[in-house]
Backbone as CSV, one residue per row, in Angstrom:
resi,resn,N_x,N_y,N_z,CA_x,CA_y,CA_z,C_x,C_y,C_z
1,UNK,0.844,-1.180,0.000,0.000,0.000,0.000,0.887,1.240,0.000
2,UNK,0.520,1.956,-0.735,1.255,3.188,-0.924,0.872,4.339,0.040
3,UNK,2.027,5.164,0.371,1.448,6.136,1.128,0.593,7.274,0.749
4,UNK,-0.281,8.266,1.748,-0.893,9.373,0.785,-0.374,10.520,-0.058
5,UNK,1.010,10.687,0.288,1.930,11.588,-0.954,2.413,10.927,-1.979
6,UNK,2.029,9.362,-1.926,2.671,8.781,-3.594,1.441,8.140,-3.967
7,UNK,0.369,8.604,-3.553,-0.739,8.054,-4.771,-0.674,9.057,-6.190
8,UNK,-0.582,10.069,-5.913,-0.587,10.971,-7.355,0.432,10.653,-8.123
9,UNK,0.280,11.441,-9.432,2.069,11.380,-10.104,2.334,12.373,-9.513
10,UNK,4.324,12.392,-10.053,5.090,13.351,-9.758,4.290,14.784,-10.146
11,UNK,5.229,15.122,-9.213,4.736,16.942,-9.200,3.061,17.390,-9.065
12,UNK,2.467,16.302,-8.334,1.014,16.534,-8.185,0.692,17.101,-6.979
13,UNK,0.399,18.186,-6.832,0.006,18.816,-5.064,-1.196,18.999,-4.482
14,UNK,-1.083,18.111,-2.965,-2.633,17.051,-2.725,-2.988,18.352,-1.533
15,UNK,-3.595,18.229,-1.146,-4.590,18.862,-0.005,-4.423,18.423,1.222
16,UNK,-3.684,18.487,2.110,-3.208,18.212,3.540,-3.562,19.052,4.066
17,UNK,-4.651,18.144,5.001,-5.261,19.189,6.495,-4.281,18.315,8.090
18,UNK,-4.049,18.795,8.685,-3.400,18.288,10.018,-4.491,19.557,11.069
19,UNK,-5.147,18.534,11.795,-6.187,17.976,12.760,-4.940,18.350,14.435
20,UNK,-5.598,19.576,14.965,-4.874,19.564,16.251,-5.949,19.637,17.623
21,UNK,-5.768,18.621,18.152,-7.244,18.585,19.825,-6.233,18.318,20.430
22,UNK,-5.105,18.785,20.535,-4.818,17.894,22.088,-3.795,19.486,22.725
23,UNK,-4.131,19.205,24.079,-3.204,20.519,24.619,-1.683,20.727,24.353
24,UNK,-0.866,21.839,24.125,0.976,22.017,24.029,1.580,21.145,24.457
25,UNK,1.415,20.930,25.700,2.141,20.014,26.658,1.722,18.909,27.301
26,UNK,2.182,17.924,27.688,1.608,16.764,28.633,2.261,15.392,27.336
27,UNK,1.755,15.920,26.423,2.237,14.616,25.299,3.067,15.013,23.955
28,UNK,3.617,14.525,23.024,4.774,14.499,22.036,2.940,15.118,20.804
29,UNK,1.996,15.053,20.988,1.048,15.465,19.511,1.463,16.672,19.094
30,UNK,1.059,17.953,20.703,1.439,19.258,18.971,2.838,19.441,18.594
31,UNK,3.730,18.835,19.519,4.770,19.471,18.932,5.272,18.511,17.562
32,UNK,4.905,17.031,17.504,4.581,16.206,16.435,4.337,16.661,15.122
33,UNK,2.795,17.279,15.671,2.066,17.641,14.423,2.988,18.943,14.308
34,UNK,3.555,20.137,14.584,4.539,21.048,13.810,5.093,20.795,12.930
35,UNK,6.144,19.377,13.747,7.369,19.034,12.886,6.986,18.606,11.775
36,UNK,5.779,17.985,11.388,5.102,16.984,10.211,4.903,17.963,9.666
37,UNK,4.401,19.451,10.362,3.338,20.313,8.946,4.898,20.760,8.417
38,UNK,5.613,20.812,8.837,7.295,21.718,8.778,7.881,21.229,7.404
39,UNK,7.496,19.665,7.819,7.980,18.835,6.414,7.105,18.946,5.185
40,UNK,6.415,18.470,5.344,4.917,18.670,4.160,5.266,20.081,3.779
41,UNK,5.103,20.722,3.980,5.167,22.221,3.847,7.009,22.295,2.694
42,UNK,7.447,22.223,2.866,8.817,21.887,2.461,8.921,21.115,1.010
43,UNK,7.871,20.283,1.044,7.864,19.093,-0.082,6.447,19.721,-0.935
44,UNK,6.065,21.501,-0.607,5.695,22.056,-1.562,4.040,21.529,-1.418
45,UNK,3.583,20.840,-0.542,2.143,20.708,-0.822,1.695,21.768,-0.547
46,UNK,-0.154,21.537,-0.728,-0.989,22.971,0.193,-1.516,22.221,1.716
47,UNK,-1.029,22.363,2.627,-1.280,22.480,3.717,-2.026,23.348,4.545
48,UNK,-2.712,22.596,5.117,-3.713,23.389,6.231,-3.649,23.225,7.641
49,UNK,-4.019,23.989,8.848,-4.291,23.476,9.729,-5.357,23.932,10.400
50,UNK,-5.596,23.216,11.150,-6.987,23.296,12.158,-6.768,23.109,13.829
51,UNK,-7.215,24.070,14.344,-7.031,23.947,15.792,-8.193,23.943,16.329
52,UNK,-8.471,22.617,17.383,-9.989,22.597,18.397,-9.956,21.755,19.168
53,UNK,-11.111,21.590,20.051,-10.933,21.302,21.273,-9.534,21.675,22.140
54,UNK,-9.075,20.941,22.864,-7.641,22.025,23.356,-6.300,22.128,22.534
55,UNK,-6.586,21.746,21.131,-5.510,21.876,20.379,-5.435,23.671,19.941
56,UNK,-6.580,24.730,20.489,-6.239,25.814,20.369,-5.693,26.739,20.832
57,UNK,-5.124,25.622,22.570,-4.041,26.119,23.431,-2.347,26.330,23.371
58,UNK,-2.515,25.325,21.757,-1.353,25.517,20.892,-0.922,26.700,20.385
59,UNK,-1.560,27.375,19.888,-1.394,29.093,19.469,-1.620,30.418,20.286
60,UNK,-2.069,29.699,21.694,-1.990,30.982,22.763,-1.370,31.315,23.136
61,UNK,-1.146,33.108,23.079,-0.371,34.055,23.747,0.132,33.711,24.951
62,UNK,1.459,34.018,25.161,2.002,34.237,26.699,2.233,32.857,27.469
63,UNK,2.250,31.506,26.696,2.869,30.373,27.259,3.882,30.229,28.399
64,UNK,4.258,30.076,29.342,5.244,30.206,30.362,5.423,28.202,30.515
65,UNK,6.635,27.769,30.189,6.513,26.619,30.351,7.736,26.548,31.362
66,UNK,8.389,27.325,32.022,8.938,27.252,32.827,8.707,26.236,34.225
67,UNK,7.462,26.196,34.732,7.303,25.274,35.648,7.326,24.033,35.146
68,UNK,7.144,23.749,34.056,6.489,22.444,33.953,8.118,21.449,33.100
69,UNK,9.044,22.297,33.513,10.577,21.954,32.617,10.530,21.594,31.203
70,UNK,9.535,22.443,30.114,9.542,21.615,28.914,9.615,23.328,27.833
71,UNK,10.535,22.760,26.868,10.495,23.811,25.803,9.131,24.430,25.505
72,UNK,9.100,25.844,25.368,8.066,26.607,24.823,8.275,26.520,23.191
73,UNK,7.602,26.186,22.950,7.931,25.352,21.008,6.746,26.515,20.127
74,UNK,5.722,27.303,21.295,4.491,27.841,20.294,5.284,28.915,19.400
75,UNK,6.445,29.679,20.096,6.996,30.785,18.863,6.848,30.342,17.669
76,UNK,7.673,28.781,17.366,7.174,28.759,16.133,6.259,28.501,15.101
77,UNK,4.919,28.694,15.556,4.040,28.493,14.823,4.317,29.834,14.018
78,UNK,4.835,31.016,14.377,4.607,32.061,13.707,5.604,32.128,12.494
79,UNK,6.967,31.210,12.449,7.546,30.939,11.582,6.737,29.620,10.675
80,UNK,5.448,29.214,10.361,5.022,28.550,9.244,4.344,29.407,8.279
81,UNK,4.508,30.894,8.580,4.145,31.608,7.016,4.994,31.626,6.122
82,UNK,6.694,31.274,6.999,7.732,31.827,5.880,7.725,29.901,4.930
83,UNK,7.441,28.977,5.486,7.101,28.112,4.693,5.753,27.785,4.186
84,UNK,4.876,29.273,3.894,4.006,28.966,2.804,2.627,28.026,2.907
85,UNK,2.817,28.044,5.041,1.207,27.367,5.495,0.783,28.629,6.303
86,UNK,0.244,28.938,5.384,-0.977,30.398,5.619,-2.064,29.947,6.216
87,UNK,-2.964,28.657,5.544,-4.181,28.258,6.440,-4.120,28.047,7.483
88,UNK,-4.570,28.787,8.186,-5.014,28.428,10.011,-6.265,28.960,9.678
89,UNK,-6.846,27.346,10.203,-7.897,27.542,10.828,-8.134,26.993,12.460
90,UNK,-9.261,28.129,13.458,-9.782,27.884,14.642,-11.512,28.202,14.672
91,UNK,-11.426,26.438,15.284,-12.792,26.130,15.473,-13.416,27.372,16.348
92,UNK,-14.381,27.912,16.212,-15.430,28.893,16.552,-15.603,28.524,18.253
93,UNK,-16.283,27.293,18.398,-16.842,26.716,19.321,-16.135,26.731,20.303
94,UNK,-15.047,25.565,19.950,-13.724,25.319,21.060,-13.385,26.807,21.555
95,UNK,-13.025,27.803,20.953,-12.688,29.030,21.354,-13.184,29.131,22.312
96,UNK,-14.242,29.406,22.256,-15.476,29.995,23.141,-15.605,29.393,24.300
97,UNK,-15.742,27.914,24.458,-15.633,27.085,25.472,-14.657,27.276,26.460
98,UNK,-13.667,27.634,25.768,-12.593,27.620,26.294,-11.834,29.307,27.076
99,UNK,-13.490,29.950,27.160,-12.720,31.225,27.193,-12.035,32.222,26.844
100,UNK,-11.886,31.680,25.130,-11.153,32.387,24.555,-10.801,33.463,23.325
101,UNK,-10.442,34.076,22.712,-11.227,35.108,21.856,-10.042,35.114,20.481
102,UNK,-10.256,35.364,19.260,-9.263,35.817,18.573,-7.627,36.402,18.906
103,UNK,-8.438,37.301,20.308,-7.016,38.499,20.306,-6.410,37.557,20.927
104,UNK,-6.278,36.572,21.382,-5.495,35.468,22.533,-4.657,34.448,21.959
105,UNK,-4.887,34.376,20.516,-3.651,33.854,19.735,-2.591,34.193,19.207
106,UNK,-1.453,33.435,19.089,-0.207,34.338,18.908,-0.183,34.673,16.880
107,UNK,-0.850,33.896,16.112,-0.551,33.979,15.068,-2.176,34.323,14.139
108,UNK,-2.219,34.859,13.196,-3.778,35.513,12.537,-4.165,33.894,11.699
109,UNK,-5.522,33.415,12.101,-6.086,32.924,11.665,-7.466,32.913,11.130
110,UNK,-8.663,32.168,10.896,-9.128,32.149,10.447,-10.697,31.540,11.343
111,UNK,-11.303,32.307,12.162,-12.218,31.443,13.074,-13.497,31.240,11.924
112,UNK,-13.730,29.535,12.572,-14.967,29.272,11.260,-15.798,28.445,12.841
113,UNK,-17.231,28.461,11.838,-17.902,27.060,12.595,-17.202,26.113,12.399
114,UNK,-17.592,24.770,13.854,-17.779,23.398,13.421,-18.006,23.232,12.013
115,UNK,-19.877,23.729,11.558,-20.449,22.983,10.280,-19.213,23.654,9.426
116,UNK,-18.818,24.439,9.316,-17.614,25.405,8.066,-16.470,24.525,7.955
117,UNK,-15.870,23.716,8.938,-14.855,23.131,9.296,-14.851,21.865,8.541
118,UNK,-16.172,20.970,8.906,-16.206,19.845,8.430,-16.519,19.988,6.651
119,UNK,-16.965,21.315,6.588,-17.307,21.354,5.118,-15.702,21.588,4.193
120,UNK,-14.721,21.703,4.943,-13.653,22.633,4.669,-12.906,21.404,4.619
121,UNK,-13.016,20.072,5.881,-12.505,18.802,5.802,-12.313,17.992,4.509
122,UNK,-13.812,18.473,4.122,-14.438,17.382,2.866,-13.721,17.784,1.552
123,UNK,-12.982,18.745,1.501,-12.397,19.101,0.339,-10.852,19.108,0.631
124,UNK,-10.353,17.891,1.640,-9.098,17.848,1.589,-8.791,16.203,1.027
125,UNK,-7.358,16.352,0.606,-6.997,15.168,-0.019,-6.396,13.671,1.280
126,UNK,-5.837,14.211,2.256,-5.140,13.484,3.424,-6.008,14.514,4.717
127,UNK,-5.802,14.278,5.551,-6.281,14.164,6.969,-5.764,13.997,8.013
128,UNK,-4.694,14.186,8.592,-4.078,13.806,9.837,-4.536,14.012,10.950
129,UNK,-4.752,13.868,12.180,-5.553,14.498,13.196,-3.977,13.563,14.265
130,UNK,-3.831,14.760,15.097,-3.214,15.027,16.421,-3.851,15.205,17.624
């Protein structure tokens, strides 16, 4: 079985969404899912991302990871424009739930609904979720 970047032919560029729910810290996902969009991104696809449920604690302002002894890794989300992943998207909902507002992210995205999201899903080629 082939993987999802070698089903096309050469020089064909697929639709990669990477799926983020899980909080900065506690487990290896967002900083995972970075390094993956870092690569993809590199190998020239169109890449997207999506932040919800507490995967939108990934892009919040003012991180202090000092207590918890673990690298603060969110600066670089703001270095994935210079590799050409502009899409951010943040779930509407999760925001909200969570207390939280546009101005509270470190990088400009794109707040949609749930229904906008899944409609936005359906027109991608791969899928990753973190």
């Amino acid at each position: 079985m082939s993987e999802p970047w070698e089903e096309e032919g050469p020089g064909e560029i697929r639709k990669f969404m990477y799926v983020n729910r899980k909080a900065p810290y506690g487990t290896i996902y967002a900083l995972e899912s970075l390094e993956v969009v870092l690569i993809a991104a590199a190998f020239e696809q169109d890449v997207s991302m999506v932040f919800m449920d507490d995967g939108v604690f990934q892009i919040k302002k003012g991180q202090d990871t000092g207590q918890i002894g673990m690298k603060n890794f969110s600066p670089t989300y703001r270095a994935l424009e210079g590799y050409d992943v502009e899409k951010l998207y943040v779930e509407a909902e999760s925001l909200s739930e969570r207390g939280l507002s546009e101005d509270d992210l470190l990088v400009p995205v794109e707040v949609m609904s749930r229904d906008a999201i899944a409609r936005l899903m359906d027109e991608q080629d791969v899928i990753l979720s973190f």
